[in-house]
Z-matrix of the N, CA and C atoms (Angstrom, degrees):
N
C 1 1.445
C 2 1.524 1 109.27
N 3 1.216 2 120.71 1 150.99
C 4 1.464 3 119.78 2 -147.32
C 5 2.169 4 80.97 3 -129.79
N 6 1.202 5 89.08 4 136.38
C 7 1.897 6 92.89 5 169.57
C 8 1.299 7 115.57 6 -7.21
N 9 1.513 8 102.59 7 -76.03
C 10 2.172 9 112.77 8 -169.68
C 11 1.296 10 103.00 9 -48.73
N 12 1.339 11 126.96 10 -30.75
C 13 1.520 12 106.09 11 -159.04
C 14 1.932 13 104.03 12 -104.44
N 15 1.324 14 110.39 13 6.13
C 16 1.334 15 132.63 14 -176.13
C 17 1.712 16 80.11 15 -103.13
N 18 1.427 17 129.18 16 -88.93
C 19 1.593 18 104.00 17 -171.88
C 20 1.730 19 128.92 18 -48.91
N 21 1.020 20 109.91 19 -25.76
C 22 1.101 21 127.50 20 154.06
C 23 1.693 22 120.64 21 -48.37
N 24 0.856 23 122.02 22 -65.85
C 25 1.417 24 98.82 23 174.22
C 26 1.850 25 117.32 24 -81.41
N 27 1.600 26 111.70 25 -10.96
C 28 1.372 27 101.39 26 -176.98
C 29 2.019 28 102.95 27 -67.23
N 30 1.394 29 86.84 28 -34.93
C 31 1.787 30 92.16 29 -175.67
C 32 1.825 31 101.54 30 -57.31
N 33 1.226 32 100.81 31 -48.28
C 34 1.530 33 101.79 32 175.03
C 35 1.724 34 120.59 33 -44.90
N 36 0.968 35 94.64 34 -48.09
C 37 1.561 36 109.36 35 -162.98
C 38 1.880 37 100.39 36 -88.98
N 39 1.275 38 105.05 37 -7.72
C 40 1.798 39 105.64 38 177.02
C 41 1.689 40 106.76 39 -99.17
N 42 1.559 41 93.04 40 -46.99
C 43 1.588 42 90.08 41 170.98
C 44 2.027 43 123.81 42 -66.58
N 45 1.136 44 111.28 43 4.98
C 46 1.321 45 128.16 44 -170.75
C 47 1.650 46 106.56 45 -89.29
N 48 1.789 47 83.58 46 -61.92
C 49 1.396 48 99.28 47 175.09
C 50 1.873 49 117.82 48 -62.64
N 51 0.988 50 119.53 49 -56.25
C 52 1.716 51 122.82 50 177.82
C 53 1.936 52 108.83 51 -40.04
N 54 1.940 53 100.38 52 -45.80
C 55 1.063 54 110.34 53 -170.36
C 56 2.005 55 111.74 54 -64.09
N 57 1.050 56 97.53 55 -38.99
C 58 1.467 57 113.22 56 169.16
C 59 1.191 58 119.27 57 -60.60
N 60 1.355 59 144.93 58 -38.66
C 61 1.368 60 149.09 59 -129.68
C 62 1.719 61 90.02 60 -134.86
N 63 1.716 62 109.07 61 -24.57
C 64 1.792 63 106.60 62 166.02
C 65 1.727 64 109.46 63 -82.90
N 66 1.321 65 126.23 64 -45.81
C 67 1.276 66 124.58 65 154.34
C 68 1.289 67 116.71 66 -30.62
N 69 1.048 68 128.08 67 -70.80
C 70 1.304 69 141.76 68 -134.56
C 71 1.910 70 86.93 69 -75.90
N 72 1.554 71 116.63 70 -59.91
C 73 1.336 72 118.09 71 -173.66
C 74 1.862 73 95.45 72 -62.49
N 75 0.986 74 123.60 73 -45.87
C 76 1.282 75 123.23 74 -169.29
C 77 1.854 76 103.92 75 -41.74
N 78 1.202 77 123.56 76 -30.96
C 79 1.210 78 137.58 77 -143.63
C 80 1.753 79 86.02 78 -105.50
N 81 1.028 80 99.45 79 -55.69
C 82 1.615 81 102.82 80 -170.04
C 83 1.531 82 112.64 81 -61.95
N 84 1.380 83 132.48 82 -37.64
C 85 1.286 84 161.33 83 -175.86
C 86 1.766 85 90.69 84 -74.30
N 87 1.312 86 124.65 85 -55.45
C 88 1.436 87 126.12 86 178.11
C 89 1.723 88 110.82 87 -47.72
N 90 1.259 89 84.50 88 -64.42
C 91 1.897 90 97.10 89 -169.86
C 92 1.696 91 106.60 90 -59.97
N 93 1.379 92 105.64 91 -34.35
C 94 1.611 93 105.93 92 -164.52
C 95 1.903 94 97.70 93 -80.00
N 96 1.133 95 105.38 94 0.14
C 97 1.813 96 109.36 95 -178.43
C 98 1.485 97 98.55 96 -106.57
N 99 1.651 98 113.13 97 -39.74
C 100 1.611 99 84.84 98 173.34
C 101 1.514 100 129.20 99 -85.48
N 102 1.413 101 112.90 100 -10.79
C 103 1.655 102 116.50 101 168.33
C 104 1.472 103 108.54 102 -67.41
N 105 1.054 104 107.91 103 -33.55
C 106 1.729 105 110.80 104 177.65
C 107 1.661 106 104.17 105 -52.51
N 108 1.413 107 116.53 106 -71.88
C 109 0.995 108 134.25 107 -178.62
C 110 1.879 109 120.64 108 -54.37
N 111 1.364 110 116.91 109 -24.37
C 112 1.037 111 134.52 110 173.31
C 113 1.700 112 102.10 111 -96.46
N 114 0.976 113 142.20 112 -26.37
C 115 1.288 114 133.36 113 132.09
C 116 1.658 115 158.36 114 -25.17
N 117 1.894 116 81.07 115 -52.44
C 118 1.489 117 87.65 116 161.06
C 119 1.255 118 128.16 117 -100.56
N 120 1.758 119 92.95 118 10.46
C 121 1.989 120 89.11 119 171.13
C 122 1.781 121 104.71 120 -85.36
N 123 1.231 122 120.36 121 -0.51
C 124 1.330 123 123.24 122 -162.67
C 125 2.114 124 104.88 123 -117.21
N 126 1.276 125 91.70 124 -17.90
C 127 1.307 126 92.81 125 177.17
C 128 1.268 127 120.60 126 -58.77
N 129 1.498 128 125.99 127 134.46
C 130 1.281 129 126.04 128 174.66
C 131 1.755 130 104.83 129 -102.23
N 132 1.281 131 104.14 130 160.24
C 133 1.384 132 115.14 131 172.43
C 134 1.582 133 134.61 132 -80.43
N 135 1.023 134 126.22 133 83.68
C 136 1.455 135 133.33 134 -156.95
C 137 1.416 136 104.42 135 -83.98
N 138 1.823 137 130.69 136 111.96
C 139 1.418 138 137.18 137 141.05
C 140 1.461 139 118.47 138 -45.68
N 141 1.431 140 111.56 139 125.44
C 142 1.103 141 106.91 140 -143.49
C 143 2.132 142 73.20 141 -107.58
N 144 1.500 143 140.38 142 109.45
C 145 1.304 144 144.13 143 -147.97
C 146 1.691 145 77.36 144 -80.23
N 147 1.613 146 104.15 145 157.18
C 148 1.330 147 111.55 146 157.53
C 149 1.385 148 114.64 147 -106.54
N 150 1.104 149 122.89 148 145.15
C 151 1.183 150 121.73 149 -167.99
C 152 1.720 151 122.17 150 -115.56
N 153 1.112 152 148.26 151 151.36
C 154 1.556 153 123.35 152 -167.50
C 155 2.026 154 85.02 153 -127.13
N 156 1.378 155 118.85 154 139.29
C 157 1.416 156 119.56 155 -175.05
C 158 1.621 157 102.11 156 -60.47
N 159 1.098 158 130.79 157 104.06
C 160 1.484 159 104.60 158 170.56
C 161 1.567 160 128.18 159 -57.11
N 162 1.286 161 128.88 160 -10.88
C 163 1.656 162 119.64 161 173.14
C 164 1.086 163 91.02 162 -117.18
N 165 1.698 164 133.54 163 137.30
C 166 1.587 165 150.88 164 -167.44
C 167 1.505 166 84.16 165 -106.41
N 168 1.950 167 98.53 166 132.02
C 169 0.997 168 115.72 167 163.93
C 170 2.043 169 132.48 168 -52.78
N 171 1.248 170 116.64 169 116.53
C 172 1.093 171 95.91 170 169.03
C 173 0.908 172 117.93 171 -131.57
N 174 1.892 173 114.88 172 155.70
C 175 1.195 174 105.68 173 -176.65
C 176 1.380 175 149.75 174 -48.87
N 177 1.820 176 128.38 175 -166.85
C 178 1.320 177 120.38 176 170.86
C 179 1.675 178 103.70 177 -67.92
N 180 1.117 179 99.34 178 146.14
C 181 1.703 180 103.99 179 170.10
C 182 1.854 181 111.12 180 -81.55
N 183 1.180 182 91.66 181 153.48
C 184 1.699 183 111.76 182 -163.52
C 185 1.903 184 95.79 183 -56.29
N 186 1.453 185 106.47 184 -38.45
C 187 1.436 186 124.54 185 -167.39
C 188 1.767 187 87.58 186 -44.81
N 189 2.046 188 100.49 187 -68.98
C 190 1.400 189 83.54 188 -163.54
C 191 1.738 190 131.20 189 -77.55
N 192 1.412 191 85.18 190 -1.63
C 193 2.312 192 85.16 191 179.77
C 194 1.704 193 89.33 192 -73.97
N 195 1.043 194 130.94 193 -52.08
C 196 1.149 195 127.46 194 161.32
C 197 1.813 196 118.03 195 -11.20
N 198 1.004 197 93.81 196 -71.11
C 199 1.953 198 108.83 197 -168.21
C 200 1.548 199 90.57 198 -75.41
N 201 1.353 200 122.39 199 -55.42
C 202 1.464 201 102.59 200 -175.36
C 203 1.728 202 122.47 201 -73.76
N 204 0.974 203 116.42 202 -23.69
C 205 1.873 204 121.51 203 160.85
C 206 1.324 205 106.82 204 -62.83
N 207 1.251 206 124.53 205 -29.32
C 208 1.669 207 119.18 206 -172.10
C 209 1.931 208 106.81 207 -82.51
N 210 1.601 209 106.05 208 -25.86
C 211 1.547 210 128.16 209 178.53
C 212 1.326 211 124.01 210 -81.22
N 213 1.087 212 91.76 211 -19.09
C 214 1.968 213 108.78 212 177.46
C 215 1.685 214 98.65 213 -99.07
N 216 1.736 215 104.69 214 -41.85
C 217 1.606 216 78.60 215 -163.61
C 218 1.844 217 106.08 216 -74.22
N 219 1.128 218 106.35 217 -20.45
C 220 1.591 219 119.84 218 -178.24
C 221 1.582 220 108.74 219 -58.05
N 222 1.230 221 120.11 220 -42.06
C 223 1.204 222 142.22 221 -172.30
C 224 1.985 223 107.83 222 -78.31
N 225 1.310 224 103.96 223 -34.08
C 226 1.454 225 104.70 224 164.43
C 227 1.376 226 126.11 225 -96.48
N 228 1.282 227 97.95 226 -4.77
C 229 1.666 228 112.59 227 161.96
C 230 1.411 229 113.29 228 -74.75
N 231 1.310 230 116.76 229 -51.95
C 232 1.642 231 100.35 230 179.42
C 233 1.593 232 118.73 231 -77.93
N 234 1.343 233 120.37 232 -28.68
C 235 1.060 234 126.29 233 146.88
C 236 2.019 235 130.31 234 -7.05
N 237 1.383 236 83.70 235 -40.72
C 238 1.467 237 109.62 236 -165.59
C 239 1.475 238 112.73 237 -76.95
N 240 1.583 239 96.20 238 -32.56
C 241 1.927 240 110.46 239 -176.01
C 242 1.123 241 90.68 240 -72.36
């Protein structure tokens, strides 16, 4: 096989491939537009309830900033040796 017929078929075999891989998305892009569309004829409308937390967050208790300030400063005390 002589060069031309070596570029010659790579062009063949590239334009084959591009042509395939544009189909192929073309197809995928198709179907994924009609499930969409076949979707929202089926979609129902969902109320989305509001809800109120029944137990109100409260904060850390004094007890533990307490225990953990006393654990940090202890902890940067030995630190120190």
């Amino acid at each position: 096989m002589d060069i031309g017929q070596l570029l010659a078929t790579a062009a063949n075999l590239m334009i084959t491939g591009m042509v395939g891989v544009f189909v192929f998305l073309s197809l995928l892009i198709s179907a994924i537009t009609i499930m969409s569309k076949l979707a929202g004829r089926f979609e129902q409308s969902v109320a989305t309830p509001t809800r109120t937390p029944s137990i109100k967050a409260s904060g850390v208790s004094s007890e533990h900033i307490a225990a953990i300030s006393a654990a940090i400063a202890q902890y940067k005390n030995k630190q120190k040796l």
